[in-house]
N, C-alpha and C positions, 0 to 999 in steps of 0.2 A: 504494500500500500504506500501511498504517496505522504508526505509532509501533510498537505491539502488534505486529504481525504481522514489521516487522524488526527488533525488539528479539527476536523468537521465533528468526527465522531467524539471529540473532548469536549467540545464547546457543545453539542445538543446535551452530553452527559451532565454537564454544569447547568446548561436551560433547565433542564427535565427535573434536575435535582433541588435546585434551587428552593420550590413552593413546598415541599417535601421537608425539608432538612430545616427550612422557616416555620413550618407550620408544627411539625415534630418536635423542634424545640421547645415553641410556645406553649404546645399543650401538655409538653412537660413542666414546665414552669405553674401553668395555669390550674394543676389539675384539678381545682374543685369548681371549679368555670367550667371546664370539658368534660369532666362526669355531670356537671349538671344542665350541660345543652344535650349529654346524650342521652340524659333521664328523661328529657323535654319530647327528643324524637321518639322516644318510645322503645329504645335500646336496652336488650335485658341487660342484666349484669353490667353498670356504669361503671363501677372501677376496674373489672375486667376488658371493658370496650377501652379506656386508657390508655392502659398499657398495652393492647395489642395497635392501638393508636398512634404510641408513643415508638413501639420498635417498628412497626410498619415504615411509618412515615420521616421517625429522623434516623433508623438505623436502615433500612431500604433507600432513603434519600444518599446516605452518605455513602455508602455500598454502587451505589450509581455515580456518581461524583467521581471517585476513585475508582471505581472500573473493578469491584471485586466480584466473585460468584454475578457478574452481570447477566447472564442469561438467564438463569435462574430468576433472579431477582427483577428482572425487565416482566418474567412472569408474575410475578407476585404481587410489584406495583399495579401491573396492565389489569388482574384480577379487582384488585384494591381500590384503584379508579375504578370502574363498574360497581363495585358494592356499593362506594360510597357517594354516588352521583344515584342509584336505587334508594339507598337509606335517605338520603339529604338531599335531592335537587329535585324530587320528579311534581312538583307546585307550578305547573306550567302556568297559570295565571297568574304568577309573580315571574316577570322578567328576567329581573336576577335568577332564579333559582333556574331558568331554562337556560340563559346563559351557563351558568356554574354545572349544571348537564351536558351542555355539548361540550366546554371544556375539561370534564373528567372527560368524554368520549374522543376525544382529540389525544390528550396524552393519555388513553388509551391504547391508540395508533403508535404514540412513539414508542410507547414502552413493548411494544409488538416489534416492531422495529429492531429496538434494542437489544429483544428477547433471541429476534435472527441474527443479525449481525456482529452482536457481541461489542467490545469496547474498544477495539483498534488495539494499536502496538503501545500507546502512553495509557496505560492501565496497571492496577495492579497483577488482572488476571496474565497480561500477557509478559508479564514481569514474574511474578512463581510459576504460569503455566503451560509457559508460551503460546496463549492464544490469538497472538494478534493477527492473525488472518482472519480476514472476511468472505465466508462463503465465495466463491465465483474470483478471486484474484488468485497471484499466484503467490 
Protein backbone atom coordinates (compact mmCIF):
# COMPACT_ATOMS: atom_id res chain seq x y z
CA UNK A 1 0.00 0.00 0.00
CA UNK A 2 0.84 3.50 -0.75
CA UNK A 3 1.90 6.54 1.85
CA UNK A 4 -1.65 7.84 0.50
CA UNK A 5 -3.61 5.08 0.91
CA UNK A 6 -2.59 4.55 4.90
CA UNK A 7 -2.37 7.93 5.78
CA UNK A 8 -6.33 7.54 4.29
CA UNK A 9 -6.96 4.56 6.33
CA UNK A 10 -5.27 6.41 9.69
CA UNK A 11 -7.15 9.48 9.34
CA UNK A 12 -10.86 7.77 8.79
CA UNK A 13 -9.53 5.56 11.87
CA UNK A 14 -9.02 9.00 13.90
CA UNK A 15 -12.71 10.33 12.10
CA UNK A 16 -14.47 7.14 13.19
CA UNK A 17 -12.86 7.07 16.59
CA UNK A 18 -13.15 10.34 17.42
CA UNK A 19 -17.33 10.47 18.68
CA UNK A 20 -16.44 7.17 20.37
CA UNK A 21 -13.49 7.66 22.48
CA UNK A 22 -15.43 11.42 23.25
CA UNK A 23 -18.50 10.03 24.09
CA UNK A 24 -16.87 6.90 26.11
CA UNK A 25 -15.12 9.10 28.04
CA UNK A 26 -17.92 11.32 29.14
CA UNK A 27 -20.02 8.74 30.18
CA UNK A 28 -17.56 7.44 32.03
CA UNK A 29 -17.17 10.58 33.86
CA UNK A 30 -20.85 11.05 33.95
CA UNK A 31 -22.04 7.98 35.13
CA UNK A 32 -25.14 8.69 37.11
CA UNK A 33 -26.25 11.13 34.18
CA UNK A 34 -25.90 7.94 31.79
CA UNK A 35 -27.58 5.25 33.94
CA UNK A 36 -30.10 7.65 34.26
CA UNK A 37 -30.89 8.76 30.47
CA UNK A 38 -30.60 4.96 30.04
CA UNK A 39 -33.35 4.26 32.83
CA UNK A 40 -35.37 7.04 30.92
CA UNK A 41 -35.19 4.99 27.40
CA UNK A 42 -36.36 2.19 29.05
CA UNK A 43 -32.99 0.01 29.23
CA UNK A 44 -32.93 -2.88 31.80
CA UNK A 45 -30.07 -3.09 33.93
CA UNK A 46 -28.76 0.90 33.97
CA UNK A 47 -25.49 0.30 35.57
CA UNK A 48 -24.96 -2.73 33.41
CA UNK A 49 -25.82 -0.70 30.11
CA UNK A 50 -22.80 1.68 31.41
CA UNK A 51 -20.36 -0.03 31.60
CA UNK A 52 -20.94 -2.02 28.56
CA UNK A 53 -21.34 1.68 27.27
CA UNK A 54 -18.38 2.79 28.70
CA UNK A 55 -15.83 -0.34 27.07
CA UNK A 56 -17.87 -0.27 23.95
CA UNK A 57 -17.58 3.15 23.18
CA UNK A 58 -14.07 4.43 24.64
CA UNK A 59 -12.25 1.04 24.62
CA UNK A 60 -13.65 0.19 20.81
CA UNK A 61 -13.02 3.99 20.11
CA UNK A 62 -9.47 3.77 21.18
CA UNK A 63 -9.00 0.18 19.75
CA UNK A 64 -9.85 1.87 16.20
CA UNK A 65 -7.75 4.91 16.61
CA UNK A 66 -4.66 2.74 17.02
CA UNK A 67 -5.56 0.08 14.80
CA UNK A 68 -5.69 -2.84 17.23
CA UNK A 69 -7.91 -6.33 16.92
CA UNK A 70 -9.58 -3.74 14.08
CA UNK A 71 -11.58 -6.04 12.37
CA UNK A 72 -12.99 -7.40 14.89
CA UNK A 73 -13.64 -4.44 16.59
CA UNK A 74 -14.95 -2.58 13.08
CA UNK A 75 -17.52 -5.53 13.87
CA UNK A 76 -18.59 -4.65 17.09
CA UNK A 77 -18.67 -0.88 16.61
CA UNK A 78 -20.79 -1.46 13.04
CA UNK A 79 -23.16 -3.82 15.52
CA UNK A 80 -23.05 -1.05 18.33
CA UNK A 81 -24.01 1.68 15.94
CA UNK A 82 -27.28 -0.38 14.84
CA UNK A 83 -28.32 -1.10 18.47
CA UNK A 84 -27.84 2.18 19.60
CA UNK A 85 -29.43 4.22 16.72
CA UNK A 86 -32.62 1.15 17.58
CA UNK A 87 -32.51 1.89 21.33
CA UNK A 88 -32.14 5.93 20.85
CA UNK A 89 -32.93 7.46 17.42
CA UNK A 90 -35.86 5.70 15.91
CA UNK A 91 -38.51 9.24 17.08
CA UNK A 92 -38.67 10.09 13.57
CA UNK A 93 -40.91 13.05 14.28
CA UNK A 94 -38.04 14.68 16.06
CA UNK A 95 -35.59 15.77 13.44
CA UNK A 96 -32.62 15.29 15.49
CA UNK A 97 -33.24 11.84 16.49
CA UNK A 98 -33.65 10.83 12.40
CA UNK A 99 -30.68 12.60 11.86
CA UNK A 100 -28.74 10.92 14.85
CA UNK A 101 -30.39 7.53 12.99
CA UNK A 102 -28.84 7.84 9.67
CA UNK A 103 -25.63 8.93 11.37
CA UNK A 104 -25.30 5.72 13.44
CA UNK A 105 -26.26 4.05 9.92
CA UNK A 106 -23.43 5.83 8.05
CA UNK A 107 -20.72 4.84 10.42
CA UNK A 108 -22.20 1.94 10.40
CA UNK A 109 -20.91 1.65 6.62
CA UNK A 110 -17.44 2.72 7.99
CA UNK A 111 -17.07 0.58 10.48
CA UNK A 112 -18.19 -2.30 7.77
CA UNK A 113 -15.55 -0.88 5.87
CA UNK A 114 -13.01 -1.14 8.48
CA UNK A 115 -14.24 -4.47 9.42
CA UNK A 116 -12.98 -5.58 5.53
CA UNK A 117 -10.02 -3.69 5.09
CA UNK A 118 -8.47 -3.61 8.27
CA UNK A 119 -6.19 -0.71 9.59
CA UNK A 120 -3.27 -0.34 6.90
CA UNK A 121 0.52 -0.68 7.77
CA UNK A 122 0.59 2.41 10.78
CA UNK A 123 -1.50 0.24 13.13
CA UNK A 124 -0.85 -1.58 15.85
CA UNK A 125 -2.23 -4.66 14.22
CA UNK A 126 0.17 -4.40 11.45
CA UNK A 127 2.92 -3.61 13.88
CA UNK A 128 2.40 -7.28 16.22
CA UNK A 129 0.77 -8.92 13.34
CA UNK A 130 1.70 -7.93 10.27
CA UNK A 131 -1.60 -7.20 8.93
CA UNK A 132 -1.08 -4.31 6.84
CA UNK A 133 -2.37 -5.45 3.79
CA UNK A 134 -5.48 -4.67 2.21
CA UNK A 135 -7.50 -7.39 0.71
CA UNK A 136 -6.84 -6.88 -3.23
CA UNK A 137 -3.10 -5.12 -3.03
CA UNK A 138 -0.18 -6.67 -3.17
Amino acid sequence: MTAIENGALLLGRLLLSAIFVSGGWSKLLGAAGTQAYFAKLGLPLPEVAWVVAVVVELGGGLAILFGIFTRFVGIVMAIWCVATALAAHTNFADRMQEINFYKNMAMTGGFLYVAVVGAGAWSLDAWWFGRARVPGHA
